[in-house]
C-alpha positions as a Markdown table, in Angstrom:
| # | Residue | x | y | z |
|---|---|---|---|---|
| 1 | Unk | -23.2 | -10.1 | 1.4 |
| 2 | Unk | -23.4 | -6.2 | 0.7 |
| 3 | Unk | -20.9 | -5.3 | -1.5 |
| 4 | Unk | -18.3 | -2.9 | -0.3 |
| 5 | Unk | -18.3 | 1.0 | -0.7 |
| 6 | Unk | -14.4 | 1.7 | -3.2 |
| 7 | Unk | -12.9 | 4.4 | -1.8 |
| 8 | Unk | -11.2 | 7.1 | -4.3 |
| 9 | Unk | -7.4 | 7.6 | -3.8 |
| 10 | Unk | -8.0 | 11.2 | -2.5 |
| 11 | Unk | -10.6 | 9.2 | 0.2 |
| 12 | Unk | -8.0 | 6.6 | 1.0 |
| 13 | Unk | -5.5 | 9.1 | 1.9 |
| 14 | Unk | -7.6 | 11.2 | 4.5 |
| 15 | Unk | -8.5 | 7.9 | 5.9 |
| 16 | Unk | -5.0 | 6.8 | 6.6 |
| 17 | Unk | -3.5 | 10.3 | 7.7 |
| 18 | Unk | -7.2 | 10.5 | 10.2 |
| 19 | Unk | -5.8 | 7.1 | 11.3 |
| 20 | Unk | -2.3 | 7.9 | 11.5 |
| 21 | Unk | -3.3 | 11.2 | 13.4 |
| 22 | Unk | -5.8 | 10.3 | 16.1 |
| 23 | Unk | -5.4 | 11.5 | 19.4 |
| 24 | Unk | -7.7 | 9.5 | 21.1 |
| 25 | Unk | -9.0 | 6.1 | 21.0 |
| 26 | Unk | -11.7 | 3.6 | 22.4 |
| 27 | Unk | -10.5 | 0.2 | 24.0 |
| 28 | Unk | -10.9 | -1.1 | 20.9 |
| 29 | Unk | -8.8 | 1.0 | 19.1 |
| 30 | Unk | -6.4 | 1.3 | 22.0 |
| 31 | Unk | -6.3 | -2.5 | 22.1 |
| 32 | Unk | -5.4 | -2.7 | 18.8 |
| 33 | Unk | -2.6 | 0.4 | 18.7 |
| 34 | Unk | -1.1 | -2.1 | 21.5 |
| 35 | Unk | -1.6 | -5.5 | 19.8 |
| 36 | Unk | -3.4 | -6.3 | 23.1 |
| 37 | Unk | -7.1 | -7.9 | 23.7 |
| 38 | Unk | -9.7 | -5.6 | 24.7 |
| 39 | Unk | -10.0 | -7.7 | 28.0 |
| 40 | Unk | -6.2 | -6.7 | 29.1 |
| 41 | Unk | -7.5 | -3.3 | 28.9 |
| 42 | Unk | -10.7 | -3.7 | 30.7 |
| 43 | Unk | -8.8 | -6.0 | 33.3 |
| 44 | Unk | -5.8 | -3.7 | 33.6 |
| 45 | Unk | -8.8 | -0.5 | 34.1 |
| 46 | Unk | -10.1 | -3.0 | 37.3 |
| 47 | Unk | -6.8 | -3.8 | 38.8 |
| 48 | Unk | -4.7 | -1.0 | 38.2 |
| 49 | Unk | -1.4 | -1.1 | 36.2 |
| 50 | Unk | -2.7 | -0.1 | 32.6 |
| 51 | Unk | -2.5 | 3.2 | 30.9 |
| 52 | Unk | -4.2 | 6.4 | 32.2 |
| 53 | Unk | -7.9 | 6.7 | 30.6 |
| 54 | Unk | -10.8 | 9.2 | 31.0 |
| 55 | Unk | -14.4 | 8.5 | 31.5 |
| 56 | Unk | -16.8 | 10.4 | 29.8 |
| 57 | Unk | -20.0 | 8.7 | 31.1 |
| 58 | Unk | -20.3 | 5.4 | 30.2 |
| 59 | Unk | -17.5 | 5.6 | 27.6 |
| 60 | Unk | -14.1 | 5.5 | 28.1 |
| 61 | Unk | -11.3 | 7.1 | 26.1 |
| 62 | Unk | -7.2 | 6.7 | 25.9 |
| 63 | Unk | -5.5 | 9.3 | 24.5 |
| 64 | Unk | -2.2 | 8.3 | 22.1 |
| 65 | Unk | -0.1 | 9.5 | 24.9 |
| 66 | Unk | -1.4 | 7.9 | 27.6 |
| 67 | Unk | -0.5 | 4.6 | 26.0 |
| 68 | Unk | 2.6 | 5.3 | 24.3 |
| 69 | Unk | 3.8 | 6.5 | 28.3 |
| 70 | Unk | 2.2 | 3.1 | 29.3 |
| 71 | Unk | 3.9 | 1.2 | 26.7 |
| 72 | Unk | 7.9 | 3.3 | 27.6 |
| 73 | Unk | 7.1 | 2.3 | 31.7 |
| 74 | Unk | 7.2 | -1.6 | 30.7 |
| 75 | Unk | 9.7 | -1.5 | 28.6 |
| 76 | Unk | 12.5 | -4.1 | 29.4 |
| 77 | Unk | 15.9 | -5.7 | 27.9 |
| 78 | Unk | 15.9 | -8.8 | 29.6 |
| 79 | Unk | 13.3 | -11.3 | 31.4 |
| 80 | Unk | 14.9 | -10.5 | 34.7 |
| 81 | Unk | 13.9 | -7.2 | 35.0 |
| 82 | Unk | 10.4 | -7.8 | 35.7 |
């Protein structure tokens, strides 16, 4: 096991206001800004019915409003307005 790399104070907090800040995020990141798996997302990109993405070749992108629009459209308040 490699030992980890400590981060200074001044290090942590540009980390956590980058992460805080990002615009734009892979399915990975997305998946995990929804609490979804990364197959939802890849499924939902097949299908249809998931947040807007771009394609930039082979990667794909979601930008922070893209799923925050995504995640307001399927809001509900009760089971029977699915």
């Amino acid at each position: 096991m490699e030992p980890r790399e400590i981060l200074s104070p001044e290090q942590f907090d540009r980390l956590l206001y980058e992460l805080k800040h990002r615009e734009v995020f892979t399915t990975e990141e997305a998946a995990d800004y929804l609490k979804v798996s990364r197959q939802l997302l890849e499924l939902l990109r097949v299908k249809g019915g998931g947040p807007r993405y771009a394609k930039l070749g082979r990667a794909v992108r979601y930008r922070r409003a893209a799923l925050d629009e995504w995640l307001e459209a399927n809001e509900q308040n009760h089971t029977a307005e699915g």
